[in-house]
C-alpha positions as CSV (number, residue, x, y, z in Angstrom):
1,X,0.0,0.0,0.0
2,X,1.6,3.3,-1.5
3,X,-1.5,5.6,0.1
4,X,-4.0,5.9,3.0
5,X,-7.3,6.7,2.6
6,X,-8.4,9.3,4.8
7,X,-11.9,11.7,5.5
8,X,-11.7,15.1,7.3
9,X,-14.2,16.0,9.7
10,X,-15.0,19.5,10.6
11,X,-14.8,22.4,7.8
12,X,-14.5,25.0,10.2
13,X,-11.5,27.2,10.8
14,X,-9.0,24.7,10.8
15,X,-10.5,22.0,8.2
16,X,-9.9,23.6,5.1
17,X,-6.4,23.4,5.8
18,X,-6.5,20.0,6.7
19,X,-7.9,19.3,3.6
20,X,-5.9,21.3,1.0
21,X,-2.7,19.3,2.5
22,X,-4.2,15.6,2.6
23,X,-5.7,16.3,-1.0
24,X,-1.9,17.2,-2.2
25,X,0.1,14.6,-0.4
26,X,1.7,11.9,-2.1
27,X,0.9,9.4,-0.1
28,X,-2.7,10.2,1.2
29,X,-5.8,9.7,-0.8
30,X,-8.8,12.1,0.8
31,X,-11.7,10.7,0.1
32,X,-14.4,12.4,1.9
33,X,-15.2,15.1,4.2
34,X,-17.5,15.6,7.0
35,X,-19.4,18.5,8.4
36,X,-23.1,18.7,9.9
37,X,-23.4,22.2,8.2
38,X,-24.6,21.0,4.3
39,X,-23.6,24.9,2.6
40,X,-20.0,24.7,4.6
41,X,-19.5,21.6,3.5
42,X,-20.4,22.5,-0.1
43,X,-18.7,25.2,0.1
44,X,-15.4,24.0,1.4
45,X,-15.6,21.2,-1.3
46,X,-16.5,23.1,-3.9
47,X,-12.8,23.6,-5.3
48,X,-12.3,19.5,-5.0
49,X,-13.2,16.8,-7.4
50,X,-14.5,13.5,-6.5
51,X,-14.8,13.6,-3.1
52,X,-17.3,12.3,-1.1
53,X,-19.8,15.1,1.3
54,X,-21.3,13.4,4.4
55,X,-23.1,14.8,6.8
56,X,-22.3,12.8,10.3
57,X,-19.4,9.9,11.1
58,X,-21.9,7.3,10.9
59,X,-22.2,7.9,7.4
60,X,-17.9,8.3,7.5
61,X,-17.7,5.1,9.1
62,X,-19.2,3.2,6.2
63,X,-17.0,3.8,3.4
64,X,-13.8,2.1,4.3
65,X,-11.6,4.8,5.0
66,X,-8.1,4.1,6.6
67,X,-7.6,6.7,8.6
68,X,-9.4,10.0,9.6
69,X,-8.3,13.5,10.6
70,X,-10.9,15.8,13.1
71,X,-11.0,19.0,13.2
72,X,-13.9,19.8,15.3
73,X,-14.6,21.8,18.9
74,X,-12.1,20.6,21.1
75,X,-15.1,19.2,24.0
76,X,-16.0,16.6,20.3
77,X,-12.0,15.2,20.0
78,X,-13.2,12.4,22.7
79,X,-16.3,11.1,21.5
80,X,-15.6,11.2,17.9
81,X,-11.8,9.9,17.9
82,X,-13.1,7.3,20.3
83,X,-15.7,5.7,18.3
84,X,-13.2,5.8,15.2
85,X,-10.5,4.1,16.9
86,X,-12.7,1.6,17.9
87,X,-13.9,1.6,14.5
88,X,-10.4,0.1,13.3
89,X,-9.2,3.7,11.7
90,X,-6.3,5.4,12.6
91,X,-6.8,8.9,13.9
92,X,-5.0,12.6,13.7
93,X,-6.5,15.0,15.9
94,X,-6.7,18.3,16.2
95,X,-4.7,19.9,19.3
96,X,-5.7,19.5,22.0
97,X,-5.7,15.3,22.2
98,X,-9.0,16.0,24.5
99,X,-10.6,18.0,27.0
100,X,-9.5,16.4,30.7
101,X,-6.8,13.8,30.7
102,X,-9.1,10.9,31.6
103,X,-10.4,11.2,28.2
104,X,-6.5,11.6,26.4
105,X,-5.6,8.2,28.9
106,X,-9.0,6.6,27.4
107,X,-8.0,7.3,23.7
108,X,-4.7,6.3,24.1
109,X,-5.4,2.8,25.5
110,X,-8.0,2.6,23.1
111,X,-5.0,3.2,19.9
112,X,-3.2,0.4,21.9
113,X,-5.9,-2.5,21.7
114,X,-6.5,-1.5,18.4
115,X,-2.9,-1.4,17.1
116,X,-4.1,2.2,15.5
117,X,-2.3,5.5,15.3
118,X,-3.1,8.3,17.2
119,X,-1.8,11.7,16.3
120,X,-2.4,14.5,17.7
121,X,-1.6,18.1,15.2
122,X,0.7,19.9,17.0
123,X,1.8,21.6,14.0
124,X,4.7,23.7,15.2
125,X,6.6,20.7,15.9
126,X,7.4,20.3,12.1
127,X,8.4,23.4,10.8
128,X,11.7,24.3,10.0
129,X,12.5,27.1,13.0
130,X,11.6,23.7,15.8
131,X,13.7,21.5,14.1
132,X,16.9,24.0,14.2
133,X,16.0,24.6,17.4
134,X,15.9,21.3,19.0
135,X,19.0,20.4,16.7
136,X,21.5,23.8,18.5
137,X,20.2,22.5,22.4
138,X,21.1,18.8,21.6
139,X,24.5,20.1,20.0
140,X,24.9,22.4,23.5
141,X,25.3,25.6,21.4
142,X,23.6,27.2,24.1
143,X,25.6,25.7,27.0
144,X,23.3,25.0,29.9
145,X,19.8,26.4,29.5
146,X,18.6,28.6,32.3
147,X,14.9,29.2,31.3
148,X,12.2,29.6,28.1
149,X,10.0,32.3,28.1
150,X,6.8,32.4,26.1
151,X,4.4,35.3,24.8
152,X,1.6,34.3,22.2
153,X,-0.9,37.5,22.7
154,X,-3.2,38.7,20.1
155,X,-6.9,40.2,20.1
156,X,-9.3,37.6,19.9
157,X,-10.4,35.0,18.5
158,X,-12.5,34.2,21.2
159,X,-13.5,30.4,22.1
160,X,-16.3,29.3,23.7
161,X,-15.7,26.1,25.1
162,X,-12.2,27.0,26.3
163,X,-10.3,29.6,28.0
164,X,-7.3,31.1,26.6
165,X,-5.0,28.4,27.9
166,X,-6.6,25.5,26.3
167,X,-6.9,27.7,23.3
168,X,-3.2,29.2,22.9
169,X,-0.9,27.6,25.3
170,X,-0.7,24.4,23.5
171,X,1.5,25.5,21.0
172,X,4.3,26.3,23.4
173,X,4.0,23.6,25.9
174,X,4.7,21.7,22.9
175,X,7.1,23.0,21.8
176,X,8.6,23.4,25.0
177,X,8.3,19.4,25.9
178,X,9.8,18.6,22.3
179,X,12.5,20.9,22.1
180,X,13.5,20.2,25.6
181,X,13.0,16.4,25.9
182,X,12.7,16.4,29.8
183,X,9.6,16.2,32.6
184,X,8.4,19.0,34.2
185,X,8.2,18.5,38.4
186,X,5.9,21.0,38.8
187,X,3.4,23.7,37.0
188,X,1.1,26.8,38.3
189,X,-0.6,29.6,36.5
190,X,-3.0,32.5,37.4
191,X,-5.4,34.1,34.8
192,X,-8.7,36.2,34.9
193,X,-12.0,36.6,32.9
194,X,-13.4,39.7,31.1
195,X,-15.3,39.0,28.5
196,X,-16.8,35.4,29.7
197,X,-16.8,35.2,33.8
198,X,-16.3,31.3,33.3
199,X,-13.4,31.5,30.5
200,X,-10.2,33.1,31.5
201,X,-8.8,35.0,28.6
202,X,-5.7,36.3,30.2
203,X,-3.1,33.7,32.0
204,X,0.3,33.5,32.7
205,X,2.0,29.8,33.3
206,X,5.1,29.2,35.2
207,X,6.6,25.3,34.8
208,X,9.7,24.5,37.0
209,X,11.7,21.5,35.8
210,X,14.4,21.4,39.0
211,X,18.2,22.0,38.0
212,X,17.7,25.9,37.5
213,X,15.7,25.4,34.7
214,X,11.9,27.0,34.5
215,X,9.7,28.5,32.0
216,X,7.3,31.0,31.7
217,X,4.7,31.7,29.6
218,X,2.0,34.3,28.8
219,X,-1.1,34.1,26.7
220,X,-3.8,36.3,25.8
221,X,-6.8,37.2,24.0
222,X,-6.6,41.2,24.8
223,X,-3.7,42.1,23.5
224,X,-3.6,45.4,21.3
225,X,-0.6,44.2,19.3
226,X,0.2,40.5,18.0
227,X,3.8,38.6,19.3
228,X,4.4,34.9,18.9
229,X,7.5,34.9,20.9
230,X,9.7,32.3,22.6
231,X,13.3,32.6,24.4
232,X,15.9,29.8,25.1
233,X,18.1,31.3,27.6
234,X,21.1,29.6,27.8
235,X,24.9,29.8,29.8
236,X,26.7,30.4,26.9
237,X,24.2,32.1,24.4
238,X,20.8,32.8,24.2
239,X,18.0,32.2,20.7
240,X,15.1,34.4,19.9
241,X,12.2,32.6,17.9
242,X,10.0,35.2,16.4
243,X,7.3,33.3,14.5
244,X,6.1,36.9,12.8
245,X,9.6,37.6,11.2
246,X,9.0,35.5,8.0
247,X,13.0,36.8,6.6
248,X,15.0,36.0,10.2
249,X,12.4,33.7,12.5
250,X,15.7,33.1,14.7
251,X,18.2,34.9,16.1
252,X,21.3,33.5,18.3
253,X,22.5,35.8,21.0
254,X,25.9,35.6,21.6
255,X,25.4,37.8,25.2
256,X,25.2,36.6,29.1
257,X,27.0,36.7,32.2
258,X,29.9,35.7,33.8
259,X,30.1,34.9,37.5
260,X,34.1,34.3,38.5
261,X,35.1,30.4,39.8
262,X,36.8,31.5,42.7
263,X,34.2,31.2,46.3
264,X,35.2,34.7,47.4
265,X,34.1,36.2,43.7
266,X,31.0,34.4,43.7
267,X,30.0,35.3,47.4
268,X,30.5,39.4,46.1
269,X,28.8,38.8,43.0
270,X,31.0,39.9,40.7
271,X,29.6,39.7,37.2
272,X,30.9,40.2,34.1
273,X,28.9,40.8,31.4
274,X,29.4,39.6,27.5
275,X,28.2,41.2,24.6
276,X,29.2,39.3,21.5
277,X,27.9,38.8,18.0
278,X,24.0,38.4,17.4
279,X,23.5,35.9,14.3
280,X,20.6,34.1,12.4
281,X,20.5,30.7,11.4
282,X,19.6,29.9,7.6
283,X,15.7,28.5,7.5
284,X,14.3,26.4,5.1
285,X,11.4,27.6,3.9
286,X,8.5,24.4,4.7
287,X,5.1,24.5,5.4
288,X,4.9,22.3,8.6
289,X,1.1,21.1,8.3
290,X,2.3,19.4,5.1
291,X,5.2,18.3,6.7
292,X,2.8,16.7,9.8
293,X,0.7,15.6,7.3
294,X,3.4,13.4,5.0
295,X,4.8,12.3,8.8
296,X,0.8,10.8,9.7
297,X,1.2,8.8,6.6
298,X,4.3,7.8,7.2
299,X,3.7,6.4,11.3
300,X,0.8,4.5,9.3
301,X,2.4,3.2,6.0
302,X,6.1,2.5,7.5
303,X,5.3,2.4,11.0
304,X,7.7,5.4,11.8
305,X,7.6,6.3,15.3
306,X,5.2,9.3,15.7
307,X,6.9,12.3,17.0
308,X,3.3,13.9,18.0
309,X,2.1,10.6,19.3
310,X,-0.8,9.7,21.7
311,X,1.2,10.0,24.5
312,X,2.8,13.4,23.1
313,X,-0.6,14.9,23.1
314,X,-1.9,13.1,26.6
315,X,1.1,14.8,28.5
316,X,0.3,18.6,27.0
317,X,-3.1,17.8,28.0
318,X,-1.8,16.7,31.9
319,X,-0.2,20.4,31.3
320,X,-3.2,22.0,30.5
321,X,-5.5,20.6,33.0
322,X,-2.8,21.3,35.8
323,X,-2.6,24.9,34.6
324,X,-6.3,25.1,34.9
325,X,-6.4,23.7,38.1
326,X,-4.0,25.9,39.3
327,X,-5.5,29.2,38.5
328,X,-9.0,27.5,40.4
329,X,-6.7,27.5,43.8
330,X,-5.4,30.9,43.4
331,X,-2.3,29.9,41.5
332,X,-1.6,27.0,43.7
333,X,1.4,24.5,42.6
334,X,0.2,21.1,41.2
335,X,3.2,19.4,41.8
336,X,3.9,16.3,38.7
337,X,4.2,13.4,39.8
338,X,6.3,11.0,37.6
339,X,5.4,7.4,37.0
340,X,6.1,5.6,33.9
341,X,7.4,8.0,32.1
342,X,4.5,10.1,32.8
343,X,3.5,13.1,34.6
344,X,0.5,12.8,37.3
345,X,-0.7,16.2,38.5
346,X,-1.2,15.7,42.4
347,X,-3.6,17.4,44.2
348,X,-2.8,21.5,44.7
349,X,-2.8,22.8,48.1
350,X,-5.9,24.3,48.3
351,X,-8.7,22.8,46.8
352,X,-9.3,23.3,42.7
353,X,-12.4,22.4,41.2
354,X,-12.2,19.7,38.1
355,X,-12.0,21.0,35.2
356,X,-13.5,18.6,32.9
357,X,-17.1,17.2,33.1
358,X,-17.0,13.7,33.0
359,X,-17.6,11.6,29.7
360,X,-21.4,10.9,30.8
361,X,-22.4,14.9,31.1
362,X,-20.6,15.6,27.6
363,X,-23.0,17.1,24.8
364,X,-24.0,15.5,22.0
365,X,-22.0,16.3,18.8
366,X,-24.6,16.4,15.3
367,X,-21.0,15.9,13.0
């Protein structure tokens, strides 16, 4: 088998470009796509031959596909990847995985007994700016890394099934957990509502991995001005990712301090300060969704290891929920427990209110 078969469902914001990039891959095949809204769906399909308009995953479900990709409200990801897992397809989902962990640990065991992929689009992971990234830490062009520091801010759009961490944060956790390759020990945040009383739209996260090493990050839906900026901080140098510089995304920072060896020196701090060359690394020009895309294919045809896996996407949701937890006890620390490779939020020290509802009280999708 040279190709996978594959339907789309959701033609909302995200769909269309879902299905631009599985209807030029080389080694996917999109046969349908699958929206409750009959004019969206025409009118999404209108530029594509032969393909296949249905109106709800039942109707999906029947025509053989190998693999789907959804692209629907995140509180659908659960109920919908679910029943096509079970269904025998593989799945790509949108980010995030799913809306409370307990879901994200159900679909994962569910791609397990079913020997399925489960993919989860975090699409930064595959562009070119990552990938160089990740490539100068492992190489220690940085020296040791002191702390990452986030800002995604924008005006709008505003969800309303999430708040503005669900929404926004997932981008830069993941990056964050793929560049660096390590488990967080623990993770607060503190936000505050102003359009919606019940969805913070304003939040600031603070993850502490132990060994000097933190991160912060800031997101926003009321931001004046648009930045999509990330810092790794470093002993020896320091990089710049600024996603909205199409010409120079990255910049390497040759500047820092120096603290002297001697105990004395130390205990004064004398620092000296270095202020050396500033230079950009060369970046291929990609588009990372058809990158992620070609990779899904790949994990299916091949059986590649998937860099975005199940497991990728159930630990950013552990993240998320922590985060929200968090900011329900007044910024208390959820400190991450590890086991098996995993991190378990424990209990904060006041007490947080669950984010999630349970998998009985979710609402009904029509897709």
């Amino acid at each position: 088998m040279s190709q996978i078969s594959v339907g789309v469902i959701g033609c909302g914001y995200w769909g269309p470009n879902l299905i631009r990039n599985f209807s030029t891959c080389p080694n996917t095949d999109l046969v349908a796509v699958c929206d409750s809204d009959r004019s969206r769906l025409e009118k999404v399909c209108s530029n594509y031959r032969n393909i296949q308009m249905v109106e709800s995953v039942y109707e999906l479900l029947q025509l053989g596909l190998d693999a789907v990709a959804i692209a629907t409200p995140v509180n659908t990801h659960y109920p919908i990847a679910a029943k096509c897992l079970a269904a025998g397809l593989h799945v790509l989902v949108e980010k995030p995985l799913a809306e409370s962990v307990e879901q994200a640990e159900e679909l994962v065991s569910l791609a397990a007994i079913h020997d399925r992929v489960l993919m989860v689009d975090h699409t930064y992971l595959f562009g070119s700016p990552i990938r160089i990234i990740k490539q100068l830490i492992e190489n220690d062009e940085l020296g040791e890394l002191y702390y990452v520091d986030g800002v995604r801010i924008n005006l709008g759009l505003f969800q309303r099934d999430v708040n503005v961490i669900w929404d926004l944060a997932p981008h830069d956790l993941a990056i964050m957990d793929f560049i660096l390759g390590i488990e967080a020990r623990s993770i607060s945040a503190w936000g505050c509502s102003h359009a919606n009383p019940s969805i913070e739209d304003i939040a600031y996260l603070n993850v502490d991995f132990g060994d000097r090493l933190m991160a912060n990050f800031h997101v926003n839906w009321l931001s004046p001005v648009k930045m999509r900026q990330m810092i790794f901080a470093g002993k020896r140098k320091s990089l710049v990712f600024n996603e909205l510089n199409p010409t120079e995304p990255l910049k390497v920072y040759d500047r820092g301090i120096e603290i002297g060896s001697e105990r004395d020196t130390q205990r004064q701090l004398q620092i000296g300060y270095r202020s050396g060359d500033v230079w950009s690394p060369h970046v291929e020009s990609n588009e990372a969704l058809q990158t992620m895309v070609t990779h899904f294919a790949d994990c299916i045809l091949n059986g590649t290891p998937c860099e975005s896996g199940g497991e990728f996407g159930l630990r950013i949701v552990r993240y998320l929920e922590s985060a929200t937890r968090s900011i329900r006890a007044q910024g208390g620390r959820i400190v991450l427990r590890r086991e098996a490779g995993r991190n378990i939020p424990s209990e904060p020290a006041t007490h947080a209110r669950r984010f999630a509802p349970s998998v009985a009280s979710l609402p009904q999708t029509s897709i």
